[in-house]
N, C-alpha and C positions, 0 to 999 in steps of 0.2 A: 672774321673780316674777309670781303670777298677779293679775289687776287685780280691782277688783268689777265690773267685768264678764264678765270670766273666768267670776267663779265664779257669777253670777247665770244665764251661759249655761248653765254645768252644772246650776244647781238646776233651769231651765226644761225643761232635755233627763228631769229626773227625774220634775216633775211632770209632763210626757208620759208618761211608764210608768206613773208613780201611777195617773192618771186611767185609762189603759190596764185597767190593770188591777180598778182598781173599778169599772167598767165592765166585763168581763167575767163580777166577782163578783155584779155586779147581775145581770145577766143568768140567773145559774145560781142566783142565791137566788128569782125568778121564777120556775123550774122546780119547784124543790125548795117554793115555795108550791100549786103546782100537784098536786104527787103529795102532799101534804098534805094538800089540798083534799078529793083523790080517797078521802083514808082517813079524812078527821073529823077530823084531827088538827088543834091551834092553831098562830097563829105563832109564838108563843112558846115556846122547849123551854129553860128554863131551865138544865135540865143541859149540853146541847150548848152554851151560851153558856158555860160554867163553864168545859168541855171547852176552847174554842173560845181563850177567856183563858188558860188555862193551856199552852196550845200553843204562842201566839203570847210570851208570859212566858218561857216556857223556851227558846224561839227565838231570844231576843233576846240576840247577842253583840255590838251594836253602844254607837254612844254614846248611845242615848234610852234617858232613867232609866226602868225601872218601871212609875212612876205616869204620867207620861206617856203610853205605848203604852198602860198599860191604857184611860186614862181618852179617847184616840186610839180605840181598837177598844169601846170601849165604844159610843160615837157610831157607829161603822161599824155594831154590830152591831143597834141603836135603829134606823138606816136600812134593815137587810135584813129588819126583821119587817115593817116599814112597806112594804115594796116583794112580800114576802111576802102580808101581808094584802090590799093592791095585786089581785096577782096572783089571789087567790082569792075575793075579790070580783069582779074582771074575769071571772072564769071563772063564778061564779053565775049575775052576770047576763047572759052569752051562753047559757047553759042554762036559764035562765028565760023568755028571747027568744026559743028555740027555736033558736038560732043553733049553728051546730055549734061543737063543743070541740077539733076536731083543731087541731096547730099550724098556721102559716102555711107 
């Protein structure tokens, strides 16, 4: 029979992947602020958020109800405009400093 420490071990092994992984998404929603930047376009694409909830909504065959993940991804998706805008503001003012735009 598993202990609560068992199972605390395995939540910890999970948020390591979590984290993992939002952490990557950071990373590629930084990009995607970037070629954004490069077309005029906003952080904000309201559709693609709609897009973005319905994907993750019809995905879901596990036990987190609904409103839960949405109101979960709703937060995540508030942090990648943020990290978007971030990103494309970083990148102005390296172009207004004269600093080059290439990546690192």
């Amino acid at each position: 029979m598993a202990t609560i420490d068992d199972w605390r071990k395995k939540i910890d092994k999970l948020d390591k992947r979590i984290v993992r992984l939002l952490n990557e998404r950071a990373k590629d929603t930084g990009e995607i602020g970037k070629l954004k930047q490069k077309r005029g376009l906003d952080a904000y694409s309201p559709e693609r958020e709609e897009e973005i909830l319905r994907n993750v909504l019809k995905w879901n065959k596990g036990s987190l109800p609904t409103d839960v993940l949405r109101r979960l991804y709703e937060r995540i998706l508030d942090e990648s405009r943020t990290l978007e805008r971030e990103a494309i503001q970083d990148r102005k003012l390296k172009t207004h400093s004269g600093k080059q735009n290439s990546p690192p």
